[in-house]
N, C-alpha and C positions, 0 to 999 in steps of 0.2 A: 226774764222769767221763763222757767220750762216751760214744754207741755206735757200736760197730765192725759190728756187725753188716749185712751185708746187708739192706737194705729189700725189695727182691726176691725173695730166700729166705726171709725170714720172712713176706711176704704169699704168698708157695707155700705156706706149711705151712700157716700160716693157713686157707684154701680149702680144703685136702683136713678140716681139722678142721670149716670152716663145715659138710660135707656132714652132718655128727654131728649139732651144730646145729638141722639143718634137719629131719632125722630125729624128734628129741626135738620139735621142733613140731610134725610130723605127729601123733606119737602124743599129744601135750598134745591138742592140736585134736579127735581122736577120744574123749578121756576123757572132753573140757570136753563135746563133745557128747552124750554118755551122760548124764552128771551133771546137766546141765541139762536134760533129757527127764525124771530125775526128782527134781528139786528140790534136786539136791543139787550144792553149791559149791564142793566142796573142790577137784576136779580143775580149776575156772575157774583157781585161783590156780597151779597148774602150768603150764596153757596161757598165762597170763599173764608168770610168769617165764620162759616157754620162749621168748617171744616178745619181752622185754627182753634173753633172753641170745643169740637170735641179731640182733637189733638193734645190741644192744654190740660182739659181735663184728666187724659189717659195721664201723664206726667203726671200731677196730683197722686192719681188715685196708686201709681205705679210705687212712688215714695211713701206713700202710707204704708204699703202693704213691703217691703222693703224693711222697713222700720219694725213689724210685726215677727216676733219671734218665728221659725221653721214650726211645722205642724200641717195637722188637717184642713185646716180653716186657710192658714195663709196659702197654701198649695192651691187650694179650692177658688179662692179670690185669684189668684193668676192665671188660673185655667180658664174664668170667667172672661178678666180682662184679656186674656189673648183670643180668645174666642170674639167677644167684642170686637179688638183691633182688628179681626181677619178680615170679618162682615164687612166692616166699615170700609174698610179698603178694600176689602174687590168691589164694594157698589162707587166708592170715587175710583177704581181704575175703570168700569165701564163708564160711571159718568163723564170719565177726560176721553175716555176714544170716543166717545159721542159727540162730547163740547168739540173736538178739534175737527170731527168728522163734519160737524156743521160750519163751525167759521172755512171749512176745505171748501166748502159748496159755494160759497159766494166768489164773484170771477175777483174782487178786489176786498182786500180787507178794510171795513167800516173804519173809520176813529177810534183807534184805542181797542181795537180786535187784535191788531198784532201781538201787543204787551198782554194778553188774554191766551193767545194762542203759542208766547213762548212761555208763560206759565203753565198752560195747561202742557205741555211738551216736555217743562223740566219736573211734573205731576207725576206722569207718565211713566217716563224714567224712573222717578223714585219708585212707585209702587211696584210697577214690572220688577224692579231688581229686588224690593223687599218681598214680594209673594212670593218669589222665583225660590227663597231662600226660606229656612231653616229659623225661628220657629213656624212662620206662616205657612211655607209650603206644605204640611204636611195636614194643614187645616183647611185647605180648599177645597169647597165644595166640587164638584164637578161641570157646574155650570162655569164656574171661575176658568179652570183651563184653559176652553179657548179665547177665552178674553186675553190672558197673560200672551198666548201666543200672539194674535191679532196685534199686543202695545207691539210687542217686538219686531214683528212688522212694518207697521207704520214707523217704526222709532227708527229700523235700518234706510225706508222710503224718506224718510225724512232727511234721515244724514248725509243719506245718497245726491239728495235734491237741494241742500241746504246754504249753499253761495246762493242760489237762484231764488229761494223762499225766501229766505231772510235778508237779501242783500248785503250781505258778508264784506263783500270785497270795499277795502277802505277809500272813501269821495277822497277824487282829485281835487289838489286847491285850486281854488281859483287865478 
């Protein structure tokens, strides 16, 4: 069966719900950082679903409006959602230089900080390169800047150090 509906009205509604969304990542982002100052992981995996469900969402609302004939309206809805996308992702690119800046502070990584701290790493990476670029770059506020610069940073410190961080080099058999 088709759909009848509106692509237009359903990426409006969309949007006013993304704002929820965006919400529940603020407050993920705030947990994970509590949690990870003390060793504790549970709230990481909030910030992480909170971070897949407004990711998902943007898909959604991105095909709606895709769907919706060229005009005023549908211009206006992408301007929104990329506006949206940009927020969202420079507050998870500071989030991940903070989460990593924190699991960096402990002289051993906890259980299960590793697999945390090569996610947040390959986070990183994504963002820095998507802000770095076109349509985002040109949407960042100026608080963002030195964050983007700072991932790239830590990202060169990291690759630099990374046989050693990670223990790269492949166990001898027994």
């Amino acid at each position: 069966m088709a759909r009848t509906a509106d692509p237009l009205a359903e990426a409006e509604r969309f949007m006013a719900a993304l704002d929820e969304k965006s919400a529940a990542v603020d407050s993920a982002i705030a947990g994970a950082r509590a949690g990870i100052a003390q060793s504790a992981f549970a709230a990481y995996k909030k910030f992480s679903d909170a971070i897949a469900d407004f990711d998902g969402f943007c898909i959604l609302i991105e095909y709606r409006i895709k769907k919706a004939p060229p005009g005023p309206a549908r211009a206006s809805l992408e301007a929104r959602l990329l506006t949206a996308r940009t927020h969202a992702m420079s507050r998870m690119l500071t989030a991940s230089i903070e989460l990593i800046g924190g699991l960096a502070s402990h002289k051993e990584f906890p259980l299960g900080a590793k697999e945390i701290f090569l996610r947040e790493l390959r986070s990183l990476y994504a963002l820095k390169n998507a802000l770095s670029q076109e349509p985002y770059a040109s949407q960042l506020g100026a608080e963002t800047a030195p964050d983007v610069e700072l991932a790239e940073k830590i990202l060169r410190e990291i690759i630099d150090k990374a046989p050693a961080l990670l223990e790269l080099t492949p166990a001898k058999p027994d």
